[in-house]
Kinemage of the C-alpha trace (Angstrom):
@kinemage 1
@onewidth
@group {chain A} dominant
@subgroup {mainchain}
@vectorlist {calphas} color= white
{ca unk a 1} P -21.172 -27.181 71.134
{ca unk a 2} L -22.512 -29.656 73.561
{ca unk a 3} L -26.360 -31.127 73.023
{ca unk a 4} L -28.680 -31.256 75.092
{ca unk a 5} L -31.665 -34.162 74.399
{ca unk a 6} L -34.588 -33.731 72.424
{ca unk a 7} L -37.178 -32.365 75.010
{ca unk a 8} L -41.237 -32.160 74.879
{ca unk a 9} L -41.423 -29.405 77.278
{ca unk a 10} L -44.361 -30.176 80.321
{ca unk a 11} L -47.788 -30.331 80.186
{ca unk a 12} L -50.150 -27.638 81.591
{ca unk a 13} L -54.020 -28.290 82.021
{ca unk a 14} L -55.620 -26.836 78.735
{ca unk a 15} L -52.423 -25.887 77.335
{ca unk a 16} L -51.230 -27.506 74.491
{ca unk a 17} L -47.700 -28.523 74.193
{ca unk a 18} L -45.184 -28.318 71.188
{ca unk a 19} L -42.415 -30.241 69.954
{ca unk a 20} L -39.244 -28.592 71.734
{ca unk a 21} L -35.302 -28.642 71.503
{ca unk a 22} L -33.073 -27.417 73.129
{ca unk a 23} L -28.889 -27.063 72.962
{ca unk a 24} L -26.089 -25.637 74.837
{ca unk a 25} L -24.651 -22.056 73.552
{ca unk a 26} L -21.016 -21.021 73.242
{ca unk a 27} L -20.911 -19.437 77.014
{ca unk a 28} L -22.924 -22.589 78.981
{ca unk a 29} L -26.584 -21.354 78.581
{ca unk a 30} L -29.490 -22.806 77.290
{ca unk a 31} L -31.262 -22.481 74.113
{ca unk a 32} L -34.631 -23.769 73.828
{ca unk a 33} L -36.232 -23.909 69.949
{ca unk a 34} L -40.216 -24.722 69.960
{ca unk a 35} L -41.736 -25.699 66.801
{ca unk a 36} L -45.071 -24.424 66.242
{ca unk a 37} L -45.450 -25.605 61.848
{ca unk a 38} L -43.973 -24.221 58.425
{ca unk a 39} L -42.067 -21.490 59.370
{ca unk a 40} L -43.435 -20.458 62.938
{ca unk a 41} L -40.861 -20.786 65.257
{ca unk a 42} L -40.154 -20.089 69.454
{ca unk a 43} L -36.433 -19.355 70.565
{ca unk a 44} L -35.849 -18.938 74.310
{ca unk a 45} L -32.788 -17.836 76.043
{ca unk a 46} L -31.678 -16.374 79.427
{ca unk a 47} L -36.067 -15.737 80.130
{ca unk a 48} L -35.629 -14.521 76.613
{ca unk a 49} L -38.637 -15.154 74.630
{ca unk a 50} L -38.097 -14.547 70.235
{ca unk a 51} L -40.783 -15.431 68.003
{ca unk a 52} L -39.901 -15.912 63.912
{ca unk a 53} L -43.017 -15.636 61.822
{ca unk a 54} L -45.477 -16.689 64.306
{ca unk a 55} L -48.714 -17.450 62.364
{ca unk a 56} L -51.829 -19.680 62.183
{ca unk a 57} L -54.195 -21.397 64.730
{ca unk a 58} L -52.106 -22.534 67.730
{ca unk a 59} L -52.813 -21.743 71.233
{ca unk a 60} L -50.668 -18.027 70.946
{ca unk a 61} L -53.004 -16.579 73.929
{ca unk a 62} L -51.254 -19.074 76.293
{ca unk a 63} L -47.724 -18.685 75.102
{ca unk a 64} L -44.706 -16.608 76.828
{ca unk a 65} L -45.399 -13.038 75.817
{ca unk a 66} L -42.876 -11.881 72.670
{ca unk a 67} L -39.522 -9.987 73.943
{ca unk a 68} L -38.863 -9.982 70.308
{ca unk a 69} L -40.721 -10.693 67.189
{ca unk a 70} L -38.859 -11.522 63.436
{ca unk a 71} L -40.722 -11.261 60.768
{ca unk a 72} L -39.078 -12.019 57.078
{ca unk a 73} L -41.518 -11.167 54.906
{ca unk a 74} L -45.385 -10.408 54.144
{ca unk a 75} L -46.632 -13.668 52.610
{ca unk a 76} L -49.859 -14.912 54.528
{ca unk a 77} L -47.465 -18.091 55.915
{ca unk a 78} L -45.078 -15.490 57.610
{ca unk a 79} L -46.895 -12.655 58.567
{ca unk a 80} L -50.063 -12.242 60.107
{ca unk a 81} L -51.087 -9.323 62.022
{ca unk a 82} L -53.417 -10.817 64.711
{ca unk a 83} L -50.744 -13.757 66.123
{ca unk a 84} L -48.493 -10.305 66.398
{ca unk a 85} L -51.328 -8.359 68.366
{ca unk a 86} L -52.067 -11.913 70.560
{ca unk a 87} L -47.999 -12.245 71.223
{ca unk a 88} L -47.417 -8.606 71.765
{ca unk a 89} L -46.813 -6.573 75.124
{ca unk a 90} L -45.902 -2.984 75.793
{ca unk a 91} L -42.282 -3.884 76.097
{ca unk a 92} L -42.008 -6.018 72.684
{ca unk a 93} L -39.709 -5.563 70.032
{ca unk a 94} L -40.648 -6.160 66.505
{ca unk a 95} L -38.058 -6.523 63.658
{ca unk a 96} L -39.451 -6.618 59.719
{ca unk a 97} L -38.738 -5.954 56.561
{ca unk a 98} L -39.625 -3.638 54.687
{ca unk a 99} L -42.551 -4.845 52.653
{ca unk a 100} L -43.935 -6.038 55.637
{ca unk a 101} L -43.490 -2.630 58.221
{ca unk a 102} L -45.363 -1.437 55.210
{ca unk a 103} L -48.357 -3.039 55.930
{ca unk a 104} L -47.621 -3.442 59.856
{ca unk a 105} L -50.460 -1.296 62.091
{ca unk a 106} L -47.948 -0.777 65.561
{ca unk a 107} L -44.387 -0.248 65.989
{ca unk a 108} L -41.820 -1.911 63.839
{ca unk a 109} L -38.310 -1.561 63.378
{ca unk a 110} L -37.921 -1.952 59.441
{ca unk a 111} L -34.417 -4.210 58.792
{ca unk a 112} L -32.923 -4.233 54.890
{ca unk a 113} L -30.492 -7.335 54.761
{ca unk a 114} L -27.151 -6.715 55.909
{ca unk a 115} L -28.742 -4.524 58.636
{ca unk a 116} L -27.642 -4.912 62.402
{ca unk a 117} L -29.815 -4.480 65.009
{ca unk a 118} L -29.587 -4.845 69.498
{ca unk a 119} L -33.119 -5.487 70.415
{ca unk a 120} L -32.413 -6.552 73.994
{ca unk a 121} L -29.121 -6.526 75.843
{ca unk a 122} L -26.952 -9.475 75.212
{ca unk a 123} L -28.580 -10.030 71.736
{ca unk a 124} L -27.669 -8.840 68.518
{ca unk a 125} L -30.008 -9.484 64.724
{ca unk a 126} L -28.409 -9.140 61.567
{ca unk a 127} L -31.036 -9.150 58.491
{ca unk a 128} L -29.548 -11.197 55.694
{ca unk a 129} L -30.623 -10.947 51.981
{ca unk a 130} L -33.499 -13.662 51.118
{ca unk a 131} L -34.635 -14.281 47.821
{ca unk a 132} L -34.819 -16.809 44.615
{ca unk a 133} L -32.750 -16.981 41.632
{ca unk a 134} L -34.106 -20.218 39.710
{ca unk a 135} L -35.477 -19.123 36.529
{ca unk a 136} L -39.413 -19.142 36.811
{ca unk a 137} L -38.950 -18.968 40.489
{ca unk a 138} L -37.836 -15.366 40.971
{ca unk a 139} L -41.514 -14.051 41.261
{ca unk a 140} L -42.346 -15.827 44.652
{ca unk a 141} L -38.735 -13.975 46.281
{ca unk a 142} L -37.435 -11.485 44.274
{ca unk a 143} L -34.383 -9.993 45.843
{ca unk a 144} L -35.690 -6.292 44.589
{ca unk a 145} L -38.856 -6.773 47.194
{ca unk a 146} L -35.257 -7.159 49.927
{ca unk a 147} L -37.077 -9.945 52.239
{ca unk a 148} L -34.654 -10.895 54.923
{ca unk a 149} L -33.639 -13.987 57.017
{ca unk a 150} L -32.242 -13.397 60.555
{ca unk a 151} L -28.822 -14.340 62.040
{ca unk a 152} L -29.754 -14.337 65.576
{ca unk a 153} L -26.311 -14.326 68.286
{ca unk a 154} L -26.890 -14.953 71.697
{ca unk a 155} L -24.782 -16.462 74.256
{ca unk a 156} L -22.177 -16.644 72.221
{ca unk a 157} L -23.983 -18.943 69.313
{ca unk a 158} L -25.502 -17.489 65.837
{ca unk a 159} L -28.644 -19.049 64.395
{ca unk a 160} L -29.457 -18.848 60.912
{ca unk a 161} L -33.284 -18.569 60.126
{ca unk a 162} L -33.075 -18.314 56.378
{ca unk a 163} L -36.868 -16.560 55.542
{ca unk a 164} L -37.425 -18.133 51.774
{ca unk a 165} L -34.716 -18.151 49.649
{ca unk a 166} L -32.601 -20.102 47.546
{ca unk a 167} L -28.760 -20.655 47.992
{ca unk a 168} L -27.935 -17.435 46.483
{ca unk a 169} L -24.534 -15.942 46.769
{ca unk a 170} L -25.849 -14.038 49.653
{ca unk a 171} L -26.434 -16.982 51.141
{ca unk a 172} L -23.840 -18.602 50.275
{ca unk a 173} L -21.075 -16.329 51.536
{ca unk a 174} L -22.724 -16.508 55.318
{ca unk a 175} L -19.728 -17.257 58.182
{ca unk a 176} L -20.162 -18.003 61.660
{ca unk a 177} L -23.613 -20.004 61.266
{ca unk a 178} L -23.709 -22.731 64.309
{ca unk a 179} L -27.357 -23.374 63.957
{ca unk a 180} L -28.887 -22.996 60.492
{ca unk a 181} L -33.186 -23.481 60.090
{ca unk a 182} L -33.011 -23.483 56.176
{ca unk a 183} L -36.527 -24.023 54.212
{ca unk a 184} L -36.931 -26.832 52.040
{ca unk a 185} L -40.398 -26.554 49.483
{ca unk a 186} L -40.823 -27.118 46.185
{ca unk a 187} L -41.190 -24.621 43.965
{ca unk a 188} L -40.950 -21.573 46.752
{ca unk a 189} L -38.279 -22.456 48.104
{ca unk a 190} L -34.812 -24.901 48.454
{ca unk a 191} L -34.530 -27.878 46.434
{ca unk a 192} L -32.753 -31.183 48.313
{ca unk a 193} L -29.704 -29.938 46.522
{ca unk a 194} L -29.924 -26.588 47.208
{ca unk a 195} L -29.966 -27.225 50.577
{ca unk a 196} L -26.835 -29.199 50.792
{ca unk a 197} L -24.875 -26.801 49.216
{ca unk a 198} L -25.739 -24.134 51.868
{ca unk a 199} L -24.948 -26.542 54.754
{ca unk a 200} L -21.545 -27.282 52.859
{ca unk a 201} L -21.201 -23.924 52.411
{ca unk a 202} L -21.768 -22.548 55.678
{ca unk a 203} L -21.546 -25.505 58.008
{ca unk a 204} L -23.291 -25.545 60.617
{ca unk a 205} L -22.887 -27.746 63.474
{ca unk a 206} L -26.812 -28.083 63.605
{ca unk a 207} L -29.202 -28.346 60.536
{ca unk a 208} L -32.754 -27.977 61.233
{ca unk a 209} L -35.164 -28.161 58.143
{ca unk a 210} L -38.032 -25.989 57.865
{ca unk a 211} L -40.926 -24.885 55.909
{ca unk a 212} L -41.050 -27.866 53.649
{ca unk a 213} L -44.347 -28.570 53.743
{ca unk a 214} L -47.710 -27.406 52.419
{ca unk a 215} L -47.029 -28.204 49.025
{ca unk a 216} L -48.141 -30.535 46.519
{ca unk a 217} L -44.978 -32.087 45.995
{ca unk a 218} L -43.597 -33.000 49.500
{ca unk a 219} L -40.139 -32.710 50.271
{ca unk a 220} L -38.380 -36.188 50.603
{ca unk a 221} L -37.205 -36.203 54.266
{ca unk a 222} L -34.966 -39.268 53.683
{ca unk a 223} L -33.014 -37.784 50.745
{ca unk a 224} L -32.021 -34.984 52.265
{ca unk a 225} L -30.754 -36.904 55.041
{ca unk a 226} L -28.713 -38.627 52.722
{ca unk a 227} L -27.835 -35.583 51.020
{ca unk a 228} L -25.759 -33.740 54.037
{ca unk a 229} L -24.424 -36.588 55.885
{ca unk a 230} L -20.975 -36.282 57.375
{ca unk a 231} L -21.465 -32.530 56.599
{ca unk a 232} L -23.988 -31.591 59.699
{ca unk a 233} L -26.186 -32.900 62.829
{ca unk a 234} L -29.717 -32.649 60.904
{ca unk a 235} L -32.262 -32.639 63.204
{ca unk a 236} L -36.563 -33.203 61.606
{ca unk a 237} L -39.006 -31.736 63.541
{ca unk a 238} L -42.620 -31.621 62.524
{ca unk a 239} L -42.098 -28.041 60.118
{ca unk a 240} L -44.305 -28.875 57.289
């Protein structure tokens, strides 16, 4: 996979601009990632726009309008109903799990893990299982409640967006992963280590850490730097 620079995307008046990345798939195409915070994040392909847990107060009225909406779970930092409404057209797509198309007030296609699903020609979602198995930690993710992470293929490269979970053997077992956006928080979440083993496990070409932030005990960028070197390219982006 060949990379394309870190990019900034361009200014509009009164429309405020995001961090951006962007890579080269499998078939020659461009993938562009926009990080909004935490666990909200933009993917756009082909005039493709896919939006993973879009929540809290960013400019969402301004945005691309949703082709496709993820959603892993229900908590408040992954789900919230109004930045669905404000992204939403007629022709959107929204995948969710079940706990979530519970509580959802429009059209949603509920995903269990392992599920497949072709939202929009030329991609294809598979829900993966997401959930904690740390003793004392099970309560945030428990794998009965069957929150999901996406694998996302298009153009010929599959991105990982894990949801929260720790390196289960779900996890674990993953194949194919080029681009893997794996959460790193303390105690929700992955530790340092915990992360490392996935990338070893899975390795993916690109690491991008994500929701490891908005916790009292901050996740040491640094270490896990450290921590898969020579195994990945890790790329930080502002994802607290």
């Amino acid at each position: 996979m060949s990379i394309f620079s870190t990019l900034f995307g361009c200014s509009k008046s009164k429309v405020e601009v995001y961090p951006q990345d962007s890579v080269t798939a499998a078939d020659g195409s461009t993938i562009t990632f926009t990080f909004y915070a935490h666990a909200s994040l933009g993917i756009e392909w082909n005039g493709v726009n896919i939006y993973v847990d879009p929540v809290g107060e960013f400019d969402w009225e301004r945005q691309p309008k949703a082709d496709l909406i993820l959603i892993t779970h229900s908590h408040y930092d992954h789900f919230e109903l109004s930045t669905v409404e404000k992204l939403k057209s007629d022709k959107t797509v929204v995948l969710c799990d079940k706990t979530t198309a519970e509580a959802f007030e429009h059209d949603c296609v509920t995903m269990l893990p392992r599920a497949f699903s072709a939202p929009i020609d030329g991609i294809v979602v598979r829900a993966t299982a997401a959930y904690n198995t740390t003793e004392g930690h099970t309560d945030f993710h428990p794998q009965s409640r069957e929150d999901c992470g996406y694998l996302i293929t298009l153009g010929g490269t599959t991105i990982y967006v894990a949801g929260d979970t720790e390196d289960n053997k779900d996890v674990l077992a993953l194949k194919d992963v080029d681009i893997a956006f794996l959460p790193v928080n303390q105690p929700y979440t992955m530790t340092i280590n915990q992360a490392a083993r996935v990338v070893e496990a899975i390795r993916p070409k690109i690491f991008y850490p994500y929701h490891y932030g908005q916790v009292d005990e901050k996740t040491d960028i640094e270490a896990l730097k450290a921590a898969v070197e020579g195994l990945t390219e890790i790329r930080v982006f502002p994802m607290e």
